[in-house]
C-alpha positions as CSV (number, residue, x, y, z in Angstrom):
1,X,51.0,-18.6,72.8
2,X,48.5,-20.5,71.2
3,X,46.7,-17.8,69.7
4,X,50.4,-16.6,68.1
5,X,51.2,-20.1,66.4
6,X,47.5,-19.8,65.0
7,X,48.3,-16.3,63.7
8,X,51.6,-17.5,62.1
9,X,49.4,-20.6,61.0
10,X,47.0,-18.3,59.2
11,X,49.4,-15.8,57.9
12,X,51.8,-18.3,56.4
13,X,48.6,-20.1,54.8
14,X,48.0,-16.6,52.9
15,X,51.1,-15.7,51.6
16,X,50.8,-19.5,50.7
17,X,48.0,-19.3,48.5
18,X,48.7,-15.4,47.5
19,X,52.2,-17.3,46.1
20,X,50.3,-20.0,44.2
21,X,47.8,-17.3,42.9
22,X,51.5,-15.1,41.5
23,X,53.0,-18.5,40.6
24,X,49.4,-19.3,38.4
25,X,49.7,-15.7,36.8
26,X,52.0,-17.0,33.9
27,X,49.7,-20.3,32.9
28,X,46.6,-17.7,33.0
29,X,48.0,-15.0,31.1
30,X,49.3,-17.9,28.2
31,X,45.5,-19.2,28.5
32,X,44.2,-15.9,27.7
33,X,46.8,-15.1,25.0
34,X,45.5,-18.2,23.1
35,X,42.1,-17.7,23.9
36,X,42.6,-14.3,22.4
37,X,44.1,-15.7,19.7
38,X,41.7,-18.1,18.3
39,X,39.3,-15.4,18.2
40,X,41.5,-12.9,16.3
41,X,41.9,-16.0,14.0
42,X,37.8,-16.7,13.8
43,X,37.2,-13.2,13.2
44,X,39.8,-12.4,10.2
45,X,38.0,-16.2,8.7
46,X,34.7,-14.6,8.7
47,X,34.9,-12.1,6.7
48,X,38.9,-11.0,5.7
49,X,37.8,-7.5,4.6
50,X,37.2,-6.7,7.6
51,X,41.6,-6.9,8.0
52,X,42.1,-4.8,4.9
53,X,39.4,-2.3,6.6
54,X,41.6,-1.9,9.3
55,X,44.9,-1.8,7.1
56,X,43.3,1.0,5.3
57,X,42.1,3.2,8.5
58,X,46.3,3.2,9.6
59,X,47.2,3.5,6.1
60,X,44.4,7.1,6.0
61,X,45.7,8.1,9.6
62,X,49.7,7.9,8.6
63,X,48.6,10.1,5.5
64,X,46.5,12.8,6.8
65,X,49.0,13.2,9.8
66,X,51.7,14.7,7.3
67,X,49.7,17.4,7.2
68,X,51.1,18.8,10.3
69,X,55.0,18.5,8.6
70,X,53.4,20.2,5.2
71,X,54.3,23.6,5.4
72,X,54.1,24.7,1.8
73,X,49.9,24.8,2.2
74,X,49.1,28.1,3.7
75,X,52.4,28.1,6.0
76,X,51.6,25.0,7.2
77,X,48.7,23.4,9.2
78,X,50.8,23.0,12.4
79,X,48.2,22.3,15.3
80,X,44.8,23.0,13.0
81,X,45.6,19.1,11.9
82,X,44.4,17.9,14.6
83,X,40.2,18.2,13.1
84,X,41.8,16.3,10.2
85,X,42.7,13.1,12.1
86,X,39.6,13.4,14.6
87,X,37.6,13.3,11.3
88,X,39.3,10.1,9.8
89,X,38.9,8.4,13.2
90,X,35.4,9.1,13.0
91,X,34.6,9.2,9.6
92,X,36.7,6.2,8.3
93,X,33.5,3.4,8.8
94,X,33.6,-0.7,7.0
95,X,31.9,0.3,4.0
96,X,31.4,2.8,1.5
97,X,28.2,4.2,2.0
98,X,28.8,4.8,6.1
99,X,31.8,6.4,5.2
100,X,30.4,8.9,2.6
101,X,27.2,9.3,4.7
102,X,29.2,10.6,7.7
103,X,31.9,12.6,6.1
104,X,29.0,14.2,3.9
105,X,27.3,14.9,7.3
106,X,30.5,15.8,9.3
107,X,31.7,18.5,6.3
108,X,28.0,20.2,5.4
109,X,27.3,20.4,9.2
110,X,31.4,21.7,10.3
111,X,30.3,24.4,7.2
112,X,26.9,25.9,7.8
113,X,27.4,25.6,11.7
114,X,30.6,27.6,11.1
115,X,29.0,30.6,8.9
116,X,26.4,30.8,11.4
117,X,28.5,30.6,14.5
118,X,30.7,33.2,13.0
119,X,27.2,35.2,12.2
120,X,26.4,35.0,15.8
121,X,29.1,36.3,17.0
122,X,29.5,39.7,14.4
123,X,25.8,40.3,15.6
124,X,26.6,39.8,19.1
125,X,29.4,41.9,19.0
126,X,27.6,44.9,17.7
127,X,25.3,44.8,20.5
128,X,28.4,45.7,22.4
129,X,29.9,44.4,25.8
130,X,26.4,43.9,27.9
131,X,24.3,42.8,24.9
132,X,26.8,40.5,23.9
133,X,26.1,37.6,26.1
134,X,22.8,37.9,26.1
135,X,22.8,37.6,21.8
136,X,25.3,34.6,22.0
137,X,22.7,32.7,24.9
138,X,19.6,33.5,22.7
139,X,21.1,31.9,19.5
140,X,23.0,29.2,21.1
141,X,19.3,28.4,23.2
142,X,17.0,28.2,19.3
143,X,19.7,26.4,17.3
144,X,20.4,23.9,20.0
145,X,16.8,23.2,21.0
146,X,15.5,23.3,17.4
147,X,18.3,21.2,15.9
148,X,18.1,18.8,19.0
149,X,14.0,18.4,18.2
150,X,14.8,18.0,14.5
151,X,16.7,14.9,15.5
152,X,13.3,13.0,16.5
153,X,12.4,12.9,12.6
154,X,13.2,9.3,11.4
155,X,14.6,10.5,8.3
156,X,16.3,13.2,9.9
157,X,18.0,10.2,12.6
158,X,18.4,7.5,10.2
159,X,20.7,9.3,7.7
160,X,21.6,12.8,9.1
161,X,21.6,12.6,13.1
162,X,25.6,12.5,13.2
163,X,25.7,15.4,11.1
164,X,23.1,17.3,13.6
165,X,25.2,16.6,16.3
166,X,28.4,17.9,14.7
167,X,26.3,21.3,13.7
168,X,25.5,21.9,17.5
169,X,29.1,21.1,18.9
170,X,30.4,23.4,16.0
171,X,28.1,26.0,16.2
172,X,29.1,26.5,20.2
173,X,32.5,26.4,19.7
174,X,32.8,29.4,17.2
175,X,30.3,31.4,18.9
176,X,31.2,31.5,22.0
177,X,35.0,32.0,21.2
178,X,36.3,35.0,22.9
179,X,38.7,35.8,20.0
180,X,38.6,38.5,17.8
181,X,36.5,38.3,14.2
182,X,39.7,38.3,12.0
183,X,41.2,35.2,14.1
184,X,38.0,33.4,14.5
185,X,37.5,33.4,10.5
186,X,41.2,32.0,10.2
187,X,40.3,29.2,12.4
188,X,37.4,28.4,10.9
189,X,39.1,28.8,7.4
190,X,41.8,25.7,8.9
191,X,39.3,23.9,10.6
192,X,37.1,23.7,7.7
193,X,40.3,22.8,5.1
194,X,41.4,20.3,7.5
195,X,38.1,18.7,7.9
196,X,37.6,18.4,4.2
197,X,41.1,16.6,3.8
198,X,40.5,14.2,6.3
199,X,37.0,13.5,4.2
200,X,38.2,13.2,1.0
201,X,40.9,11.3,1.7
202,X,38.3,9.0,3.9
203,X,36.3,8.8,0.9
204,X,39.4,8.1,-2.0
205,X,40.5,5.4,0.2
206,X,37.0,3.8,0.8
207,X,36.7,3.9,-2.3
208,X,39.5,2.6,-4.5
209,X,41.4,0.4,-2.3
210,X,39.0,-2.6,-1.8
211,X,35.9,-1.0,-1.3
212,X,33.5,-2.7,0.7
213,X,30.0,-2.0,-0.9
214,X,26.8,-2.0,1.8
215,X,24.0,-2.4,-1.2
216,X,25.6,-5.2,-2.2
217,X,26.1,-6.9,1.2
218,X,22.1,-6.0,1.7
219,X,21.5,-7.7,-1.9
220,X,23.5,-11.0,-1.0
221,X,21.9,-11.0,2.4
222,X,18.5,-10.6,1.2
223,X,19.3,-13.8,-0.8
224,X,20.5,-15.6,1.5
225,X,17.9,-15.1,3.5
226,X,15.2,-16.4,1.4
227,X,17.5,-19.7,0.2
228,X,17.5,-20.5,4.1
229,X,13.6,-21.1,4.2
230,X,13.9,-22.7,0.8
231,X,16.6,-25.6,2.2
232,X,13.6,-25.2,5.3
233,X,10.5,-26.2,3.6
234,X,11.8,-28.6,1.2
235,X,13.5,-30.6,4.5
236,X,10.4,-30.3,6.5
237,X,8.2,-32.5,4.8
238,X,9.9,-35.3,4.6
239,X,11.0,-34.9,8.1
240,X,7.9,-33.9,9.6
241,X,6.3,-37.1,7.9
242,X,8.6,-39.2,8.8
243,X,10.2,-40.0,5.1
244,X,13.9,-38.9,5.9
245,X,16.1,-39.0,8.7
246,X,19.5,-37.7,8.2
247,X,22.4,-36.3,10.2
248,X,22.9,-33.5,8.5
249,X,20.5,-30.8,10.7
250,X,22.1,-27.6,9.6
251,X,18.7,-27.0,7.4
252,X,16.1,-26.7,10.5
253,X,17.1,-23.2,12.0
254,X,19.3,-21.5,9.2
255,X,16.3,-19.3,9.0
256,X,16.0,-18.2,12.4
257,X,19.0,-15.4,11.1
258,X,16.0,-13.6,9.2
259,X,14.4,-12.8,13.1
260,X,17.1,-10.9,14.1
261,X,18.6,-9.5,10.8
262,X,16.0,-6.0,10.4
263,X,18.4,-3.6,12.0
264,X,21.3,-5.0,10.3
265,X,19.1,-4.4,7.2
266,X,17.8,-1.1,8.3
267,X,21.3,-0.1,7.9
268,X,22.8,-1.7,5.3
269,X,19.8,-0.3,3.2
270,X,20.2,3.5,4.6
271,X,24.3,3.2,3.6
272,X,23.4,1.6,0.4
273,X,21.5,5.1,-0.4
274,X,24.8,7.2,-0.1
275,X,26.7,5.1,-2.6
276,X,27.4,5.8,-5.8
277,X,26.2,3.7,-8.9
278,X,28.5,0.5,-8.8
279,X,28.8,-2.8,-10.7
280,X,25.2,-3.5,-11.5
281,X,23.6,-1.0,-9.1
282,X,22.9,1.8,-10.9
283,X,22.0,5.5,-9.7
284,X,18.6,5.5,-7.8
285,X,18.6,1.9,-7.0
286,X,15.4,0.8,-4.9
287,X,17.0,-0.3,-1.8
288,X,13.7,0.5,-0.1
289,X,12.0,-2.0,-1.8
290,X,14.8,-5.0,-0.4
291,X,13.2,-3.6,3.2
292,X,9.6,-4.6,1.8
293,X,10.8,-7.9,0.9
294,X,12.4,-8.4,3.6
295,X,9.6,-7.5,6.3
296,X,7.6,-10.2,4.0
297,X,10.8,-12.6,4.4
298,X,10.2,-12.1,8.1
299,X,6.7,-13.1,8.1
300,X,7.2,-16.2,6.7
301,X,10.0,-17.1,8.7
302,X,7.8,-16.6,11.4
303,X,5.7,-19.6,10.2
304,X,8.5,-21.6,10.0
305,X,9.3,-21.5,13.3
306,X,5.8,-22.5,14.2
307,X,7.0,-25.8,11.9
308,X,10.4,-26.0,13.8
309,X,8.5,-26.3,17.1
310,X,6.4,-28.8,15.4
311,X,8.9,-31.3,14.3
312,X,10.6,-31.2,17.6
313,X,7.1,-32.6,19.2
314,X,5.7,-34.4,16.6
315,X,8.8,-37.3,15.9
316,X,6.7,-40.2,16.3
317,X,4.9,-42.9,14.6
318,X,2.5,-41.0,12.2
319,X,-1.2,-41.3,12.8
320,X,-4.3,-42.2,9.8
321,X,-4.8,-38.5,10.0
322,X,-1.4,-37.8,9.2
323,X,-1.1,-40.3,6.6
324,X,-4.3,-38.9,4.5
325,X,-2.3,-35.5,4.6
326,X,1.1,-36.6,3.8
327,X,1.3,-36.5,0.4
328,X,-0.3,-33.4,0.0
329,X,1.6,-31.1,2.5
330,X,4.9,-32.9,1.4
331,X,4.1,-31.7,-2.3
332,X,3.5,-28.3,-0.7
333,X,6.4,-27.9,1.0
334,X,8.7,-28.8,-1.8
335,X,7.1,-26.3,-4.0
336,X,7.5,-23.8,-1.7
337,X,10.5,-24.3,-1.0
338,X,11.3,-24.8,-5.0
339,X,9.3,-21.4,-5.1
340,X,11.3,-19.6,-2.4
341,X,14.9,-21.1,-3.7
342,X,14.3,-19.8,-7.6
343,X,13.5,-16.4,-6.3
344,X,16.5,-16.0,-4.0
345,X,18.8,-17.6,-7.2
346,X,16.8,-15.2,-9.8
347,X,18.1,-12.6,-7.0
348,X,21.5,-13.3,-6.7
349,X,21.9,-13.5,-11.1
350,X,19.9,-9.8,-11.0
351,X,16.9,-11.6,-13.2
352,X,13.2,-11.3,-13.0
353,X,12.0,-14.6,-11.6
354,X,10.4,-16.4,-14.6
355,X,10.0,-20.2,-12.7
356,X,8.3,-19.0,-9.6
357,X,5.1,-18.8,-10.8
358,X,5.1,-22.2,-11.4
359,X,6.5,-23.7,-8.6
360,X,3.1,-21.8,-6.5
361,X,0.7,-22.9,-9.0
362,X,1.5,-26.3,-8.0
363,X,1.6,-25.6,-4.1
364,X,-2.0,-24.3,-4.7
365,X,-3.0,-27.4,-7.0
366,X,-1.2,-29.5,-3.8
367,X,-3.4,-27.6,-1.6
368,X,-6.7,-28.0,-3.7
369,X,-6.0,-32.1,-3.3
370,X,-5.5,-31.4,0.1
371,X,-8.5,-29.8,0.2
372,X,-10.8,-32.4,-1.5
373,X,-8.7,-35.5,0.9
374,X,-10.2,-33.3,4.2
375,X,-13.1,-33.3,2.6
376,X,-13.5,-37.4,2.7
377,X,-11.8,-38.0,6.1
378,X,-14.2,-40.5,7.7
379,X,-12.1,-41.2,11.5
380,X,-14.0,-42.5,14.2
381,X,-11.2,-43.7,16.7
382,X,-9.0,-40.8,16.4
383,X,-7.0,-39.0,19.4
384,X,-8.1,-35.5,18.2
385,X,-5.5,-33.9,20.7
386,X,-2.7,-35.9,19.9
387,X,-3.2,-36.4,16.1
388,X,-5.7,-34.0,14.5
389,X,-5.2,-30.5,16.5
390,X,-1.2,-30.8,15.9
391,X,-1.7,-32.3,12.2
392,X,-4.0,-29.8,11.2
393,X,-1.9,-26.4,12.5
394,X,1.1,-27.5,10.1
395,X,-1.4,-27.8,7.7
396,X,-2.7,-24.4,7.9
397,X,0.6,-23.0,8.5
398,X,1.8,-24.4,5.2
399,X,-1.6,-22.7,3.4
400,X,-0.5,-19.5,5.3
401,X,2.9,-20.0,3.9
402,X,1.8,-20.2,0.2
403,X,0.6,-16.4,0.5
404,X,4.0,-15.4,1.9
405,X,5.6,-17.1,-0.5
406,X,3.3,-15.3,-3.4
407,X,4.0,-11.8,-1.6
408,X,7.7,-12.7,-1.6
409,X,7.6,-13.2,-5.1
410,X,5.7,-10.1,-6.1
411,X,7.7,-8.2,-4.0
412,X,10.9,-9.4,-6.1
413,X,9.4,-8.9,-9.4
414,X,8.6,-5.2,-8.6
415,X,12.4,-4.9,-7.5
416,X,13.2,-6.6,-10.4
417,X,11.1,-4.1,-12.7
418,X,12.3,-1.3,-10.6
419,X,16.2,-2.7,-10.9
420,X,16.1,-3.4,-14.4
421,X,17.0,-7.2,-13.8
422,X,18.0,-9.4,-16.9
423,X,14.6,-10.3,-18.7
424,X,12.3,-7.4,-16.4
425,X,12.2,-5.5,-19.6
426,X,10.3,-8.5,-21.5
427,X,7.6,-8.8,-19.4
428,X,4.2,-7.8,-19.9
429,X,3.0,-6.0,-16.9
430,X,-0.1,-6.5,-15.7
431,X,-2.7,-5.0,-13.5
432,X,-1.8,-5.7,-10.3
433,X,1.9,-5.4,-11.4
434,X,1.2,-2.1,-12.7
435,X,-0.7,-1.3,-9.4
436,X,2.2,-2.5,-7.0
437,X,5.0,-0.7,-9.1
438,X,3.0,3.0,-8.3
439,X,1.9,1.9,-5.0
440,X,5.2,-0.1,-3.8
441,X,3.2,-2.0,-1.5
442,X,1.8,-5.5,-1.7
443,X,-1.7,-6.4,-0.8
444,X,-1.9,-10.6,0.6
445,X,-3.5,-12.5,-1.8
446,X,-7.2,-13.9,-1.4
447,X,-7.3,-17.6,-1.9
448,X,-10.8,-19.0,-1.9
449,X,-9.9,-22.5,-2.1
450,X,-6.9,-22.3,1.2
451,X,-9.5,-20.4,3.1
452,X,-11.8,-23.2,2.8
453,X,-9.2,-25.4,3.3
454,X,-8.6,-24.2,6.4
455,X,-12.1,-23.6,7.6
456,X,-12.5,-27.2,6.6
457,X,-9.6,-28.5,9.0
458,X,-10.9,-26.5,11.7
459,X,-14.5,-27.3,11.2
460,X,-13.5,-31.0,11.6
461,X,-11.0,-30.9,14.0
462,X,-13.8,-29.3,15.9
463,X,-17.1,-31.2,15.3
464,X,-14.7,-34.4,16.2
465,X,-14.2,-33.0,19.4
466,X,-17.6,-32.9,20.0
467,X,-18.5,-36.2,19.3
């Protein structure tokens, strides 16, 4: 008896808690609802095109699928519209350049793959009925394998690997179809009309209604980029030396977005390529070159972060080491980040960065008094681990950062010579301008002075430790 109350016990306390679980459903659904939401809400804040975009992928769909009602068009499409809307779905992409990229890829490859899938099968079909599959296995086998291997070229997978893929899938399809020659072409012949619909209309609408342009994204990001290190370096010295305080933080890691933004680059770059001359990008644009500044961006943020890690261990009464160097870094560090600020302003306005040059002279004058204040440093009771050693690695960090800088800003004024920015066409090219515009590549700087500079901090930070 006892065993059956504890049963009834047990079972009663489940479908107790299975009824609060069904009588929770309602508050957890409401929860999620909201949840969901606030971030419909955040995303459509962020960037609003990306509402339209979606707006105009129903709008394309709801057009190309009156093809299947349009009967005047070679009797009518009927079920052959069915390749049209697959290609919108997959075709239709955020910006401009994607979307011509792919439909360019998806059309050319639907095209030549049909030809020669139709070729394939005539030949095979000569050979008779026991040739036959042995033809069709032979040319599916080489166009598979060698278009599959093609794939592992990066220029073949950065612009054209959808289009490879589409080739093989076509190619099979029509060549291993067991209908006759004269239906196979008509297939093809609405397979390939369809197709080239559901591009072109991918394309019109990408286009004209709102067009959302990738080179122009890369340019603003590019820009942006390079103003977050500027609103960086000219914080950090009066941070780092203990001259401002300030609630406002935002500054410190704005730049860590330049460690993780390559791919998104990489892309935006490769899009930018397939889109035809816009605004103030004209035909032939150097996109590749916003990847070379870029990689150079990336360097120096890399330094920064070496800076960020520094402030976060170094917020503390400053030492007589850090007090000779003060001036000097802090004069650096605004110049730099004066430097890096005009040359992501001069890209923003399209102009050749006039005021940059300026702005390093005096970061290398800065680093020349820096060099001759080392150079009289006199400590004798000095914690050379707690005051030197982390002084003197923001020091050299900030000489390392001058060359980026410089490489930054050679790097835009070959874009800007290449781009035709406002005033590019006034300048007097130089040597080494001359050299980098052929070449496209930029060779670091030699400084005499910061690598004495730096041998100098070392060499004392050293023989101190000695002592």
């Amino acid at each position: 008896m006892d065993i059956d109350e504890s049963a009834v016990r047990k079972s009663g306390g489940f479908l107790r808690g299975g009824w609060w679980c069904l009588k929770a459903l309602p508050d957890r659904f409401i929860d999620d609802v909201v949840e969901f939401a606030h971030k419909v809400e955040k995303l459509g804040k962020d960037d609003p095109r990306r509402i339209i975009h979606s707006i105009k992928v129903g709008l394309t769909l709801s057009l190309v699928s009156l093809l299947y009602f349009f009967r005047p068009v070679y009797g009518g499409f009927g079920s052959s519209t069915m390749p049209a809307i697959l290609t919108v779905v997959v075709v239709f992409e955020f910006s401009v350049g994607a979307t011509l990229g792919k439909g360019f890829n998806r059309a050319l490859a639907t095209l030549l793959a049909g030809a020669l899938g139709f070729g394939a099968h005539h030949l095979a079909t000569l050979a008779g009925d026991k040739g036959h599959p042995a033809i069709l296995w032979f040319f599916i086998f080489l166009l598979a394998a060698v278009a599959s291997f093609v794939r592992f070229f990066p220029g073949v997978k950065a612009r054209y690997d959808y289009g490879v893929l589409i080739f093989i899938l076509t190619f099979c399809l029509v060549s291993v179809s067991g209908d006759q020659e004269d239906e196979i072409l008509e297939l093809a012949h609405k397979r390939v009309s369809t197709i080239a619909i559901g591009c072109l209309t991918c394309v019109i609408m990408s286009i004209f209604v709102f067009p959302v342009w990738a080179g122009h994204d890369l340019h603003k990001l590019i820009a942006r980029n390079i103003e977050k290190q500027a609103d960086f370096l000219q914080g950090f010295g009066e941070l780092y030396f203990g001259k401002k305080g300030g609630t406002d933080m935002s500054w410190l890691h704005g730049y860590r977005s330049v460690l993780n933004s390559m791919t998104a680059e990489e892309a935006m770059a490769n899009f930018g390529r397939w889109e035809p001359p816009h605004g103030k990008f004209r035909f032939g644009h150097p996109w590749k070159q916003y990847l070379k500044i870029s990689a150079m961006t990336r360097q120096c943020a890399y330094r920064l972060e070496a800076l960020s890690n520094s402030i976060t261990s170094e917020m503390k009464e400053p030492s007589e080491f850090k007090k000779i160097i003060t001036l000097s870094c802090m004069e650096i560090s605004v110049e730099l980040g004066k430097a890096l600020q005009e040359i992501s302003t001069a890209i923003k306005d399209m102009r050749y960065p006039f005021a940059v040059s300026t702005h390093i002279m005096n970061a290398k004058t800065a680093a020349e008094g820096l060099h001759r204040a080392l150079e009289a440093i006199t400590l004798d009771s000095t914690n050379i681990l707690e005051d030197v050693i982390p002084a003197a690695s923001v020091t050299s960090l900030l000489l390392e950062i001058i060359e980026c800088t410089e490489n930054i800003a050679e790097s835009v004024k070959v874009l800007a010579c290449l781009a035709k920015f406002k005033g590019a066409d006034t300048v007097s090219q130089e040597k080494p301008t001359r050299r980098l515009l052929r070449s496209g590549n930029i060779k670091p700087p030699h400084h005499a002075e910061n690598d004495s500079t730096h041998a100098l901090i070392i060499a004392y930070a050293t023989s101190s430790m000695v002592d």
